[in-house]
N, C-alpha and C positions, 0 to 999 in steps of 0.2 A: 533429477536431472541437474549438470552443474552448469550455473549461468556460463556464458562466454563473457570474456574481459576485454575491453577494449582499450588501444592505444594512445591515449589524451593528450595531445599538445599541450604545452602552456598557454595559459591565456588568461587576460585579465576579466574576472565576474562580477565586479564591481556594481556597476551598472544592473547585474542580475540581482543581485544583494540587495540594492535602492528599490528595485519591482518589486522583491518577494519574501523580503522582508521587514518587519515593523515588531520593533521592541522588543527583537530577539525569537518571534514566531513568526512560521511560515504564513505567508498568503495568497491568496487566490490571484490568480490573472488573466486577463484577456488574453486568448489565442491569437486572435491578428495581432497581437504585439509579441505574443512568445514564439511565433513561427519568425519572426524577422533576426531573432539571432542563430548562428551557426549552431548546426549539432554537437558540435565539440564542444562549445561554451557552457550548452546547457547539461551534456553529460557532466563534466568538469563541475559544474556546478552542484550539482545532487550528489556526487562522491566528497564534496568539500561538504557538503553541509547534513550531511546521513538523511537525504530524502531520496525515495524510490519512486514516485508517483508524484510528479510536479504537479499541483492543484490548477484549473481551469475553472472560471467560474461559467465554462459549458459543462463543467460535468457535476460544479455543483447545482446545477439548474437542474440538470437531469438525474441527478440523485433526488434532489429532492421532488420533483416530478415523481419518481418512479413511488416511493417513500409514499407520495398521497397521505401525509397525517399519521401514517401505523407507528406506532411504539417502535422506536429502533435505535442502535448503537451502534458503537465503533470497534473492530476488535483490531488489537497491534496498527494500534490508533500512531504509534511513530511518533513523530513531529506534530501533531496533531496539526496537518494539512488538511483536513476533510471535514470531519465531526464537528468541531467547532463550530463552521460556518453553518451547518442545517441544524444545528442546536439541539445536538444530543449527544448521550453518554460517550466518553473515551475512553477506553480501557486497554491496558497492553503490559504484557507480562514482564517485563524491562529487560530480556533477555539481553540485548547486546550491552548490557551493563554488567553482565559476568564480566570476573577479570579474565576466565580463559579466552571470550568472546572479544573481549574491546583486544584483547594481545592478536588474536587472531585476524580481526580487522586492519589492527595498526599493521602489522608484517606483507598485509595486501594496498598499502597507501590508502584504506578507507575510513571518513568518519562514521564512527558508530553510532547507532540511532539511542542519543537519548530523551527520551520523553519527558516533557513539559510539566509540572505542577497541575498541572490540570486536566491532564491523563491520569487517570486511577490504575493504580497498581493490580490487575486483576487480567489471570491468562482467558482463554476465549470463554470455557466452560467455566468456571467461575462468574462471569460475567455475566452469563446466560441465567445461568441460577440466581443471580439477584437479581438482575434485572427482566427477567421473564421476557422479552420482547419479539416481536412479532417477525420483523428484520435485523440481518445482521449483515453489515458492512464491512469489508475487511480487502484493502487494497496492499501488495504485494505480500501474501501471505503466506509465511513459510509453512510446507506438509510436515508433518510427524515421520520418520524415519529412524530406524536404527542403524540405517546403512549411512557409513560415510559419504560426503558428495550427492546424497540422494535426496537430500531432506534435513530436517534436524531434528534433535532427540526432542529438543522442547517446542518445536511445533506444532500447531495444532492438527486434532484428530477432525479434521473438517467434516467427515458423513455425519458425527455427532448431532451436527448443528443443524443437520435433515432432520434426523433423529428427533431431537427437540421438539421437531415440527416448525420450524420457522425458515423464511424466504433467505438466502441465502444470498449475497450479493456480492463476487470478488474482482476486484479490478486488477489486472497484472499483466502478464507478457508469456505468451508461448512458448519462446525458447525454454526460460529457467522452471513455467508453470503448468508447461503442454503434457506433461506424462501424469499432473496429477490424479489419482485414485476416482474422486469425486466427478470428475470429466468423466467416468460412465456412467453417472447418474443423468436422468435427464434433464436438460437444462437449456436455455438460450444463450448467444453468443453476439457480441456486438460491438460490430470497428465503428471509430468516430476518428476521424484527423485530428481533434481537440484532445485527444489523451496523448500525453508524455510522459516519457519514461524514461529510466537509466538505463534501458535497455538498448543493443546494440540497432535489432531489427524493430522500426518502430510498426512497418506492417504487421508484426504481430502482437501489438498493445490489443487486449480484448477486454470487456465488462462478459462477466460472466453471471447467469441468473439462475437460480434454481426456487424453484417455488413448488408447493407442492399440490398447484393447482393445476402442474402442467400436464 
């Protein structure tokens, strides 16, 4: 499914920049303060900076909550907005560091997401294999796809990670995430007002769970 793009005013993020970031990494923030600026600021703000899932330390509560102690990681760990703060593995395949990729970004006005020093280089299934872990966390995560507009070639094969046998945990948005494969498998779904997104419709920001206890 191809995201839809929306129309950004100008506007100065300044102020967004001073909240949510420190020392050149992303960080967590309080909701009742990230709900106080406009939509367009905050969009505007995650296209200048290659983040898709603006951190909430509601949902790193609730990650970590969910998480209860199991072995777990990060995969297309990005900005390493997430992982960090619950103090586990980051890993991500650095794919918008292709030169076709960051060209193909530039040609849409977007920064391309490149990952921190402290994200290991390692795509989903590599990561699985070293690190064996029990949960996998993976917030706006691209499907594997050979069709244009549908996916991407170097996306992950997400059933895999069923497969493996391990809880599966992805955080994203309906529009660009709703036709995923793995959405037949069974699984939980769940809106929170504290998740933001680059996305247009934030009504369809979801946590998506799949466990194989279900």
């Amino acid at each position: 499914m191809r995201q839809r793009t929306a129309r950004l005013r100008p506007c100065d993020t300044t102020v967004l920049d001073q909240l949510l970031i420190e020392d050149g990494l992303i960080r967590p923030i309080e909701w009742d303060l990230l709900r106080r600026f406009p939509r367009n600021d905050i969009l505007s703000w995650c296209v200048k900076n290659g983040v898709y899932q603006v951190p909430t330390w509601e949902l790193i509560d609730w990650l970590r909550h969910t998480i209860n102690g199991d072995p777990a990681i990060e995969i297309a760990a990005g900005r390493a907005c997430i992982g960090r703060y619950l103090g586990i593995p980051m890993t991500d395949s650095y794919q918008q560091t292709k030169p076709l990729v960051a060209i193909y970004c530039a040609t849409r006005g977007q920064m391309p997401v490149i990952p921190p020093p402290c994200v290991e280089r390692l795509d989903a299934h590599q990561a699985i294999a070293k690190y064996r872990p029990k949960v996998v966390i993976g917030a706006w995560v691209t499907k594997h796809s050979w069709i244009p507009n549908d996916g991407n070639y170097w996306g992950v094969h997400e059933e895999r990670i069923l497969q493996a046998g391990c809880t599966y945990i992805h955080i994203g948005n309906n529009d660009p995430h709703g036709d995923k494969p793995i959405l037949d498998y069974p699984h939980l779904e769940f809106n929170f007002p504290w998740l933001v997104s680059r996305a247009i419709d934030q009504t369809l920001n979801r946590i998506c769970v799949w466990d194989e206890r279900l």
